[in-house]
C-alpha positions as CSV (number, residue, x, y, z in Angstrom):
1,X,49.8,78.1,137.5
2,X,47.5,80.2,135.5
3,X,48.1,83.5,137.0
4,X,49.3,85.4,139.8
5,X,47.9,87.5,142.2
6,X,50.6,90.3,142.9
7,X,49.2,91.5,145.8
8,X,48.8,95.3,145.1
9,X,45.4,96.2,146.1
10,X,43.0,96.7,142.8
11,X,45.4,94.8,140.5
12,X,43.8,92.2,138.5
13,X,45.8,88.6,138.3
14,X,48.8,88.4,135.8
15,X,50.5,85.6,134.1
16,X,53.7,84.1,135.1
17,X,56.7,85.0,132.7
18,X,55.3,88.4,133.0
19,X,58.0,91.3,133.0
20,X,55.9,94.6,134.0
21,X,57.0,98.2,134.8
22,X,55.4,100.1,138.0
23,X,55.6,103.7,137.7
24,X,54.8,105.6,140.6
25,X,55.6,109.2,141.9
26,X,57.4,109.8,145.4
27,X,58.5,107.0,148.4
28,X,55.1,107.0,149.8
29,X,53.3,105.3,146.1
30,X,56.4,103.5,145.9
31,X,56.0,101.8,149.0
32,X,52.5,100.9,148.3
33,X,53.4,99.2,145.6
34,X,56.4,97.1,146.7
35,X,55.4,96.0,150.2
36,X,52.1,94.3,149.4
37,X,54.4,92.5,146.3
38,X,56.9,91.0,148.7
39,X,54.1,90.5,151.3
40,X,52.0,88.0,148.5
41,X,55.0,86.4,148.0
42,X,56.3,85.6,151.3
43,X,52.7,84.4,152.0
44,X,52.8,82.4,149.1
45,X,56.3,80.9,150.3
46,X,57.8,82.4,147.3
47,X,61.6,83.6,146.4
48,X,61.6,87.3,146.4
49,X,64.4,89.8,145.3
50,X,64.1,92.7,146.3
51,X,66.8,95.4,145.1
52,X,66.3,99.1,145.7
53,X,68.3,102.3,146.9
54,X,67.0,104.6,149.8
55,X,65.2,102.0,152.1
56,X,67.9,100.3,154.7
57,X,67.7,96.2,153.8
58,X,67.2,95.1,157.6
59,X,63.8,98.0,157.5
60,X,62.6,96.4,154.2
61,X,62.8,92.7,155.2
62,X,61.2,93.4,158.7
63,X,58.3,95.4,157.5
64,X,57.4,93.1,155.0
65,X,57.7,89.9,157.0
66,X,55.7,91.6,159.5
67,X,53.0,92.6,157.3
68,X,53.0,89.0,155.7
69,X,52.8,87.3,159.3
70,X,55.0,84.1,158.4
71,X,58.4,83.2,159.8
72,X,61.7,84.8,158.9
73,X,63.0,83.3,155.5
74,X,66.4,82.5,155.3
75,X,68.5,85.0,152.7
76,X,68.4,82.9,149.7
77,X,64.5,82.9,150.1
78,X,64.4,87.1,150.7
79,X,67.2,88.4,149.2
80,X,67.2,92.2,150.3
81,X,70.2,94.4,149.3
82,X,70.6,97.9,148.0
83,X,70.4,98.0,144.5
84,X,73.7,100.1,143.9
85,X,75.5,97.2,145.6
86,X,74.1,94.7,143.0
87,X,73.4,96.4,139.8
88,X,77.2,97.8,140.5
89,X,79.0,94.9,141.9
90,X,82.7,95.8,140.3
91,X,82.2,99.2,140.3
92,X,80.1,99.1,136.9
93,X,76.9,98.0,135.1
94,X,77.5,95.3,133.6
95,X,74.7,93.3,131.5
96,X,76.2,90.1,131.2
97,X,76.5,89.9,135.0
98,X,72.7,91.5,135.8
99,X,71.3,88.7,133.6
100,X,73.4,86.2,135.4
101,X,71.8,87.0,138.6
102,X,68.2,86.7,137.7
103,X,68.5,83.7,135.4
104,X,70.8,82.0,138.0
105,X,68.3,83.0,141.0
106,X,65.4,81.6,138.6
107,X,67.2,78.4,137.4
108,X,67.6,77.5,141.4
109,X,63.7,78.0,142.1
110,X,62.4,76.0,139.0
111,X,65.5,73.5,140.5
112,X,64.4,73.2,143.6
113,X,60.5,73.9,143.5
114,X,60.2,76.8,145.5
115,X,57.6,78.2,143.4
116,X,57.6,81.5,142.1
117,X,60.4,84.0,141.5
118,X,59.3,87.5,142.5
119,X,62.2,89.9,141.3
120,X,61.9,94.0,142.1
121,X,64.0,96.8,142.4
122,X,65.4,100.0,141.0
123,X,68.0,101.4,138.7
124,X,70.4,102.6,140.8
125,X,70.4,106.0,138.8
126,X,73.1,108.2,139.8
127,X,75.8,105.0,139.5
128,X,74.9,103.9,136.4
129,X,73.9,107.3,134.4
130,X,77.3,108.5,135.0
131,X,78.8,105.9,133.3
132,X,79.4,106.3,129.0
133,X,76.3,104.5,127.6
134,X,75.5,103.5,131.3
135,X,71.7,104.0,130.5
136,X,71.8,102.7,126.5
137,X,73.6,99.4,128.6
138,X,70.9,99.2,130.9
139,X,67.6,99.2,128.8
140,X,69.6,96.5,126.8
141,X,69.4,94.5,130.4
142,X,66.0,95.5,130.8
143,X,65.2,94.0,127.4
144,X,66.9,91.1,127.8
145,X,65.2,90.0,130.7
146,X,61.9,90.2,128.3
147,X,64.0,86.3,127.5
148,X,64.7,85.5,130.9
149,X,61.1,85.6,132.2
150,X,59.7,84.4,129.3
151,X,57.2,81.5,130.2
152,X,58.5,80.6,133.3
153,X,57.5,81.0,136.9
154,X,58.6,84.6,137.9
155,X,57.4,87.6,138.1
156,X,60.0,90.5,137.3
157,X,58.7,94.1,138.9
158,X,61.1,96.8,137.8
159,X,60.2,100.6,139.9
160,X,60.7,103.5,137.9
161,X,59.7,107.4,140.1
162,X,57.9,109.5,137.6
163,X,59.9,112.5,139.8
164,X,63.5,111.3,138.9
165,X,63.9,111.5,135.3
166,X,63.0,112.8,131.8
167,X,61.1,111.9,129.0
168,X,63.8,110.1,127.2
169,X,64.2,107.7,129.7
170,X,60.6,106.9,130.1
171,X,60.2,106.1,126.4
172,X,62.9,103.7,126.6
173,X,61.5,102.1,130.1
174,X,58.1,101.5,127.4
175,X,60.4,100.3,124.9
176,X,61.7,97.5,127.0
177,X,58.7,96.3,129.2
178,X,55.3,94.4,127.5
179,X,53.2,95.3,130.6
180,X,52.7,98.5,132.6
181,X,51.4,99.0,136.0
182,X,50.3,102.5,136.6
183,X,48.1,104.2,139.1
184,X,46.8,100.5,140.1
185,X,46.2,99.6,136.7
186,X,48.3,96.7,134.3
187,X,47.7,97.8,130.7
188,X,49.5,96.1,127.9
189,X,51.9,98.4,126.7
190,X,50.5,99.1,122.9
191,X,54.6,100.4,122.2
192,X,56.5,97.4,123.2
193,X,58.2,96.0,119.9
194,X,58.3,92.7,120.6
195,X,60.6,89.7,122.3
196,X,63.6,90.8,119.9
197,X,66.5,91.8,120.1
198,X,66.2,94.8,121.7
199,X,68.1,97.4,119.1
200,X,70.2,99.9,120.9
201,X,68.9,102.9,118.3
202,X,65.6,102.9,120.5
203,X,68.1,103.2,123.4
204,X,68.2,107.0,125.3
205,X,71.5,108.7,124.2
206,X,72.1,112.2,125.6
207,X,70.7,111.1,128.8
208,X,68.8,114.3,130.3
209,X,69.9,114.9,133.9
210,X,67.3,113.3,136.4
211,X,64.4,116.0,137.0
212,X,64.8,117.2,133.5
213,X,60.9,116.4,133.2
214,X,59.6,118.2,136.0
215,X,62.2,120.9,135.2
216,X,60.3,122.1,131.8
217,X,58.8,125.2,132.7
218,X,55.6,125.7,131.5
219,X,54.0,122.6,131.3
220,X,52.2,122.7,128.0
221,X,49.8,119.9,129.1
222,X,47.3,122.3,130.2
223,X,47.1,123.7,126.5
224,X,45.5,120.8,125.6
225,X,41.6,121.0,124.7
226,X,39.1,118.6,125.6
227,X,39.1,116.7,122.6
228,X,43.2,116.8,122.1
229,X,43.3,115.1,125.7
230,X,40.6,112.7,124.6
231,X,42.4,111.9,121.6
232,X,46.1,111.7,123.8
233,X,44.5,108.8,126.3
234,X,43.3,106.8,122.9
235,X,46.9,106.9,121.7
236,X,47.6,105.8,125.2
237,X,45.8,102.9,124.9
238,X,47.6,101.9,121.8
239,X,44.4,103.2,118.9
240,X,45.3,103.9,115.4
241,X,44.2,106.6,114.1
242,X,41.5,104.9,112.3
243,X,39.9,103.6,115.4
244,X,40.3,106.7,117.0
245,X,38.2,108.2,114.3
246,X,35.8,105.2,114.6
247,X,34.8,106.3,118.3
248,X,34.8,109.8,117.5
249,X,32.6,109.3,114.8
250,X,35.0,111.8,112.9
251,X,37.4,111.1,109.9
252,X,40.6,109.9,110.4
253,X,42.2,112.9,108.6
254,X,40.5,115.3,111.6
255,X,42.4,112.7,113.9
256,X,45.5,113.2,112.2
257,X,44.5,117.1,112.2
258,X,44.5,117.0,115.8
259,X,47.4,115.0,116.5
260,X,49.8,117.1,114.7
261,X,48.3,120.0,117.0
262,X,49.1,118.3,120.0
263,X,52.5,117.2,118.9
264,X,53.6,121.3,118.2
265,X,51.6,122.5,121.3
266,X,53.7,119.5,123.7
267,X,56.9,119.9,120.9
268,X,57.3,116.1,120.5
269,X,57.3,113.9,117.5
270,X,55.7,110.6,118.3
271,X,52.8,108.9,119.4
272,X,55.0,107.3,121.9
273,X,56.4,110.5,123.8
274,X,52.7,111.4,123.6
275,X,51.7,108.4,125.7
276,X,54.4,108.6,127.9
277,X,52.8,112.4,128.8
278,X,49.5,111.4,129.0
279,X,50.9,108.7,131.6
280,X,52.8,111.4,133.8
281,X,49.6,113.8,133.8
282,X,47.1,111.0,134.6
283,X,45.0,111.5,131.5
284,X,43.1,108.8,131.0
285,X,42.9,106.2,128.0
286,X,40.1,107.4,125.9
């Protein structure tokens, strides 16, 4: 198996042992991306996990059988379940017992043959940010599963809502995940460091409250010219400077002129809160 087709409507084929974030902003683009996932994969008589908060289990499981026209799967097949009932099982994140449950679930497909392992769902965010390093704890997770997936035949989908948290948080979800999926595009994220060990200093600390993004009043996006946004969507896409320059047909000090405009006009200090903006306003990559 060569690649997979995740079902999403304009989403090219990915690899298996492929661990990918989907952003998305608001129920509706959420559900557009997670129903035709599980739908390919019940089609495809795959495993699919599917944990989230604010959809009832019994809803998720019927629509998507529905819309994938097969036979009712037993539970270990389409495991449905609200996310703050897994991720929170004894009352508290746990990493040790989140990596348990996907490498366990994974180990009994590759067992068994069943396929492909299709894993999605949500951080459930109010349970675990109110815990002391609750969100440092999780991206360490998240991280981690970079080793679980690795090479093998699953697909791991984790959902993050563009409306329910700040930037910190979004620069560690492109910290911890190789491959993006964002308004029904997969880019190769340009800031993920690597299959190491993730290092907890990259970790958010002082977790913002959720909203503290869409809280910040002006948005200084709009500030941007036409060439600071042009140059923004090339950091996006992972440029140096130097290439940047190349396509400009500019020198890479005038690039470098421009990016330290655009970080005091947007008051951030790296190329990868930069790209993380230019991914919540849309701009796009070059």
């Amino acid at each position: 198996m060569n690649v997979v087709d995740i079902g999403i409507p304009g989403v090219d084929q990915i690899p298996p042992g492929t661990h990918l974030c989907a952003l998305y902003s608001g129920s509706a683009e959420r559900d557009d991306i997670l129903f035709p996932f599980l739908r390919q994969g019940l089609q495809h008589g795959d495993t699919c996990l599917c944990y989230i908060d604010g959809l009832e289990p019994g809803a998720v499981r019927a629509r998507a059988v529905g819309e994938a026209g097969v036979a009712e799967p037993p539970a270990d097949r389409f495991d449905v379940r609200p996310a703050s009932e897994v991720y929170l099982q004894s009352g508290k994140f746990s990493v040790e017992h989140m990596t348990s449950v996907l490498s366990d679930s994974l180990d009994e497909v590759v067992a068994q043959g069943r396929g492909l392992l299709r894993a999605t769902g949500e951080m459930p965010w109010p349970g675990v940010l109110s815990q002391p390093h609750g969100a440092d704890d999780f991206f360490v997770y998240e991280a981690a599963l970079n080793d679980v997936v690795d090479r093998r035949p699953a697909i791991f989908m984790c959902m993050y809502d563009l409306q329910r948290f700040g930037l910190d948080l979004l620069v560690a979800v492109l910290k911890t995940h190789p491959v993006v999926l964002l308004d029904q595009m997969v880019l190769d994220n340009p800031h993920f460091p690597g299959r190491a060990r993730y290092d907890a200093e990259v970790a958010p600390t002082d977790t913002p409250p959720l909203g503290a993004a869409a809280a910040r009043e002006p948005d200084p996006w709009p500030s941007l010219t036409p060439s600071e946004l042009r140059i923004a969507g090339f950091v996006a896409k992972g440029l140096t400077n130097k290439d940047i320059a190349q396509k400009l047909c500019v020198s890479p000090h005038t690039v470098d002129a421009h990016l330290k405009h655009i970080f005091t006009k947007l008051d951030i200090h790296s190329r990868v809160e930069l790209t993380v903006l230019a991914m919540q306003h849309r701009t796009p990559p070059g």
